[in-house]
FIZA-288306 format. One record per residue (C-alpha): residue number from 0; residue in three letters; chain; x, z, y. Coordinates in steps of 0.001 Angstrom, whole numbers, plus 500000, padded with zeros to 6 digits. Last residue first. Example, Ala and Ser with C-alpha at 12.3 -4.5 7.8 and 13.67 -1.06 7.14 Angstrom:
% residues 2
   resi   resn   chain     east       up    north
      1    SER       A   513670   507140   498940
      0    ALA       A   512300   507800   495500
//
This chain:
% residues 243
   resi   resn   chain     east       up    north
    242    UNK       A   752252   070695   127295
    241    UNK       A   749409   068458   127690
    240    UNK       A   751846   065496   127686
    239    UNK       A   754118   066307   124966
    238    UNK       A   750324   066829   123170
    237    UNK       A   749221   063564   124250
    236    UNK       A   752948   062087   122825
    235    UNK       A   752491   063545   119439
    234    UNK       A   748782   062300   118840
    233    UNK       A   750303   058417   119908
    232    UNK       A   752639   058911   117775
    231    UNK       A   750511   059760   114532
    230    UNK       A   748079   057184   115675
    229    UNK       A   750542   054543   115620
    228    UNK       A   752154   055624   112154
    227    UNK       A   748583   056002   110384
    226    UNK       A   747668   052402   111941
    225    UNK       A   750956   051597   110171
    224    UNK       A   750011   053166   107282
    223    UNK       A   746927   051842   106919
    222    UNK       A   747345   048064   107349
    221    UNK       A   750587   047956   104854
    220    UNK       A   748455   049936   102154
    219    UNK       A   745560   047553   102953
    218    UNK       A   747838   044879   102022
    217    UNK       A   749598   045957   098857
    216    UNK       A   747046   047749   097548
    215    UNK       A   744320   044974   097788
    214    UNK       A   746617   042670   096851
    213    UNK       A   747525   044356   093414
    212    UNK       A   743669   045432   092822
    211    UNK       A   742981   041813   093058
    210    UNK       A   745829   040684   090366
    209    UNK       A   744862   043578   088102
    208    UNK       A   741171   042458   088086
    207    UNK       A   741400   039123   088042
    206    UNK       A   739797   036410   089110
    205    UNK       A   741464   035631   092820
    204    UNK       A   744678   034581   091252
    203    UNK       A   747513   033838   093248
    202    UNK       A   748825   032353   096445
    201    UNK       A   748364   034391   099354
    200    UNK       A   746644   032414   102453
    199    UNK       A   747869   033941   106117
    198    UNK       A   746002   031693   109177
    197    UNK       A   743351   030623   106431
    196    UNK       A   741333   026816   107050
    195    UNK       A   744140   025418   104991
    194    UNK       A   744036   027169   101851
    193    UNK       A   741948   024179   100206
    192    UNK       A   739993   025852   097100
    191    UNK       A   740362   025864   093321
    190    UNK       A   744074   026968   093288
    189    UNK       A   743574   030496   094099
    188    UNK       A   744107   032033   097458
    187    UNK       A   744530   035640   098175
    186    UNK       A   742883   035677   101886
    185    UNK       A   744107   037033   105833
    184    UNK       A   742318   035458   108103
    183    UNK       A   742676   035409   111960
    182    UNK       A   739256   035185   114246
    181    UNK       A   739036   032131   115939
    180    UNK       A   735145   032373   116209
    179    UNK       A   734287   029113   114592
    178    UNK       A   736996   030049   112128
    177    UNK       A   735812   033061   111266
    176    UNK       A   732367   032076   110773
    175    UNK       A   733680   029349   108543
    174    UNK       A   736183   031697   106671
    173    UNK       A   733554   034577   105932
    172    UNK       A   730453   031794   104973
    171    UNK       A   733392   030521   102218
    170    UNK       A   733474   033630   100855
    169    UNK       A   733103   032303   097257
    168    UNK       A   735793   029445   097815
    167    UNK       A   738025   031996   099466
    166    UNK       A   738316   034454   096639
    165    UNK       A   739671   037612   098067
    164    UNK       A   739119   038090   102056
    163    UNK       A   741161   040367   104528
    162    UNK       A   739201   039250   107620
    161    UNK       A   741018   040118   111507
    160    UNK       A   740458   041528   114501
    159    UNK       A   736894   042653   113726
    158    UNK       A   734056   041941   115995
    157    UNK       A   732940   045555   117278
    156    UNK       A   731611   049027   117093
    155    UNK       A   731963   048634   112980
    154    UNK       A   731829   052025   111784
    153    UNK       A   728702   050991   109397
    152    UNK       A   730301   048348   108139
    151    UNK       A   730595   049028   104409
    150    UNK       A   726657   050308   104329
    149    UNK       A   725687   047010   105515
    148    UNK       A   724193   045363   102523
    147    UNK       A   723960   048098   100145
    146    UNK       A   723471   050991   102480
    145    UNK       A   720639   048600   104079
    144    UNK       A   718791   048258   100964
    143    UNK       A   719204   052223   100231
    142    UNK       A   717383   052718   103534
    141    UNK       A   714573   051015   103109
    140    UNK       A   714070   052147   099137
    139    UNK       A   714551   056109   100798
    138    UNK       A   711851   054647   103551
    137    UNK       A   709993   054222   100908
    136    UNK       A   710065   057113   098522
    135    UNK       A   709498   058848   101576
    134    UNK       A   706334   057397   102217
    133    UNK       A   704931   057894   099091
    132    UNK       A   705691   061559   099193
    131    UNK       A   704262   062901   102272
    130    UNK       A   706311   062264   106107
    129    UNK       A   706975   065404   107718
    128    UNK       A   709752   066016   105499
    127    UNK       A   711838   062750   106726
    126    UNK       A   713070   064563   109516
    125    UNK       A   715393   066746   107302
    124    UNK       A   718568   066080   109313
    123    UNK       A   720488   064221   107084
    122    UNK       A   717409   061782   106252
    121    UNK       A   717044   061107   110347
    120    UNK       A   720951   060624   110311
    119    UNK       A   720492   058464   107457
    118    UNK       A   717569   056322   109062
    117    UNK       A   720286   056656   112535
    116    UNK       A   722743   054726   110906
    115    UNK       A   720762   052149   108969
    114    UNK       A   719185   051186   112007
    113    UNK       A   722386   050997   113996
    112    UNK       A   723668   049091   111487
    111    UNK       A   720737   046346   111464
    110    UNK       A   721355   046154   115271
    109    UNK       A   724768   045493   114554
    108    UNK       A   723840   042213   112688
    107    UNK       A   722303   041085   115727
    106    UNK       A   725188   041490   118102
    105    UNK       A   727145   039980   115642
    104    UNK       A   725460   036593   115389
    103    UNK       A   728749   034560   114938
    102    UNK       A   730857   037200   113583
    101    UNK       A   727831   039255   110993
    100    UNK       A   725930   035549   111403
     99    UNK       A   724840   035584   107409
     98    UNK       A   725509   039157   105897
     97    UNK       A   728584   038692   103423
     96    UNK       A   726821   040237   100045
     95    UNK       A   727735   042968   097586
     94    UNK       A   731436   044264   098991
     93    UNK       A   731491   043809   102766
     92    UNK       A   734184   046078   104314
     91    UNK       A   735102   048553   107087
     90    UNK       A   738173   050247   106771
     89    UNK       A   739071   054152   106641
     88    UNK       A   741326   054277   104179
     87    UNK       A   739433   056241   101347
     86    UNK       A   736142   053917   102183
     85    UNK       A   738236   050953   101928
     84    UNK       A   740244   051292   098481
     83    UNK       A   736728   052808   097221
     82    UNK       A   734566   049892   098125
     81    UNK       A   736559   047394   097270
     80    UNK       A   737665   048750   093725
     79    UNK       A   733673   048751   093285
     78    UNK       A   732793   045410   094615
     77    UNK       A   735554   044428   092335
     76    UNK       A   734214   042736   089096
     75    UNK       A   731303   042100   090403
     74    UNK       A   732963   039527   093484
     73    UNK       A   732217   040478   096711
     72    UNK       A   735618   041193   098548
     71    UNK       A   735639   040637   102549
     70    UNK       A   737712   043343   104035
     69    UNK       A   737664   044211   107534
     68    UNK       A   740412   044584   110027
     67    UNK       A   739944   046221   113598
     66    UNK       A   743367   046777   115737
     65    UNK       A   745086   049354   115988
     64    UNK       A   748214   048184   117807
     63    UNK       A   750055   049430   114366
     62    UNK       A   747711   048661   112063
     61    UNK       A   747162   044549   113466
     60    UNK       A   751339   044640   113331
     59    UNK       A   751198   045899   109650
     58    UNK       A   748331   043208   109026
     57    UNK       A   750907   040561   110077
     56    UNK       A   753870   041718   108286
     55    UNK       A   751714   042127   104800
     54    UNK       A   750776   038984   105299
     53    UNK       A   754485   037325   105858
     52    UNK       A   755445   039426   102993
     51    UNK       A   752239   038311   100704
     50    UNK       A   753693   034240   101838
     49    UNK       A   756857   035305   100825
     48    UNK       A   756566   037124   097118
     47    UNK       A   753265   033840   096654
     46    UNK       A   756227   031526   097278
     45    UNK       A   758298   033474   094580
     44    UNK       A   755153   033335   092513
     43    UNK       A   754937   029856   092010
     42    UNK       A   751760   029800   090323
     41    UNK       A   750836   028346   087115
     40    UNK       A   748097   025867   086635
     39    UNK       A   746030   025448   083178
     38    UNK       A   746076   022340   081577
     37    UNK       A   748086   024225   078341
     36    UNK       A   750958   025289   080936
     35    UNK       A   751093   023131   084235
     34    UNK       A   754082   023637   086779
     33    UNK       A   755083   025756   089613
     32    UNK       A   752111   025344   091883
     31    UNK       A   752253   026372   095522
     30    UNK       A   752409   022890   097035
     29    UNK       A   749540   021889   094457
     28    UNK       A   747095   023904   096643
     27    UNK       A   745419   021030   099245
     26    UNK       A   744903   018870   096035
     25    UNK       A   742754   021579   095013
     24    UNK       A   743038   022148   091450
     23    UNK       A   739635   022439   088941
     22    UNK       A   740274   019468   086599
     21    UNK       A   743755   021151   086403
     20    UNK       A   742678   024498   085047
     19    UNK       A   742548   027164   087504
     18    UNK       A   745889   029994   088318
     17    UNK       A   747540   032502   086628
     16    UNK       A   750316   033765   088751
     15    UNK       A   749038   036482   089833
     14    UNK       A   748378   038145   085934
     13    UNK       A   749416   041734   087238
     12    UNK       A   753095   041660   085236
     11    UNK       A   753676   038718   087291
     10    UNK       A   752821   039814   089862
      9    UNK       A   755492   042861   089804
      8    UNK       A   758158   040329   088314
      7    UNK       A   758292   038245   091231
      6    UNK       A   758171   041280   093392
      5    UNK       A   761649   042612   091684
      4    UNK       A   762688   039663   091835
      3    UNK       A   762063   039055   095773
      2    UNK       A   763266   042786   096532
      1    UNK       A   766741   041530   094822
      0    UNK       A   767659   042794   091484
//
């Protein structure tokens, strides 16, 4: 079995290939369709094999220069997955709501995170004890509003390199801001929305849960361990050089 099959069969165990009904196609999206089953759209998952390589190759190269990626996911069903994949790897993401301007108003945005950062350091601390009841309860609600909306990219220092995005019809305000500030996108693409705006699309179904958890492994597993890689080498040679 080549590595092809062998991926064919992996997403299509995961439901990738599962696409929207035909009153719901993008033109833009029938050159990844295999065929129509029941009015429903079917993936050609050895495209979707080559175009998640190609991804995959691209986000390896962002790990290994360490570069900035951040992963744009709010859909219920995985704000969760999102949250944990990225918090035990290290990458900033937006789970619950993409902030409006967080590319083209970044500067802004950050000011938000800085709050947010120093009300928990503040919290950490036990600053907040001088304060009496009432008004700790509110600066707890405060604070707990800004975890939620820009708890995910607290590390963020600066614009990201690149956007990892699931479902780009719903995080449509990620791909124009990106594109106005020619930052590369990486998205799983479904066959309700033109793929064209994203410099690496993914065929396959954004509405599943097994199918989203697939490409979130698959590509922030690529992204981390080659930003593991570089940092492990570039640890190695400061200490040839120290010694």
């Amino acid at each position: 079995m080549t590595n092809i099959d062998k991926k064919v069969e992996e997403l299509f165990a995961v439901g990738a290939h599962l696409g929207h009904k035909a009153n719901r196609v993008h033109p833009k999206t029938n050159k990844y369709i295999y065929t129509f089953e029941n009015g429903v759209s079917i993936i050609d998952l050895t495209k979707t094999a080559d175009y998640l390589e190609k991804a995959k190759k691209f986000v390896s190269e962002l790990g290994s220069n360490e570069k900035v990626l951040l992963v744009v996911c709010t859909k219920k069903i995985a704000s969760n997955l999102t949250k944990e994949l990225c918090t035990k790897n290290n990458i900033s993401f937006v789970n619950t709501k993409w902030p409006a301007g967080l590319l083209t108003n970044f500067e802004m945005i950050i000011k938000n995170v800085k709050k947010l950062n120093s009300m928990k350091e503040a919290k950490e601390k036990g600053e907040w004890s001088k304060f009496v009841k009432h008004e700790q309860v509110k600066l707890d609600k405060d604070l707990n509003k800004l975890e939620k909306f820009y708890g995910g990219i607290s590390n963020l220092k600066k614009l990201p390199d690149a956007l990892f995005i699931v479902d780009i019809k719903k995080e449509k305000n990620s791909v124009k801001e990106s594109g106005e500030m020619k930052i590369k996108t990486i998205a799983v693409a479904d066959t309700n929305a033109n793929p064209d705006p994203i410099n690496f699309p993914i065929p396959g179904n954004d509405d599943s849960i097994t199918s989203i958890e697939y490409f979130m492994n698959e590509i922030i597993g690529a992204y981390s361990s080659s930003q593991s890689k570089a940092q492990e080498t570039k640890a190695k040679k400061a200490a040839k050089s120290k010694s």
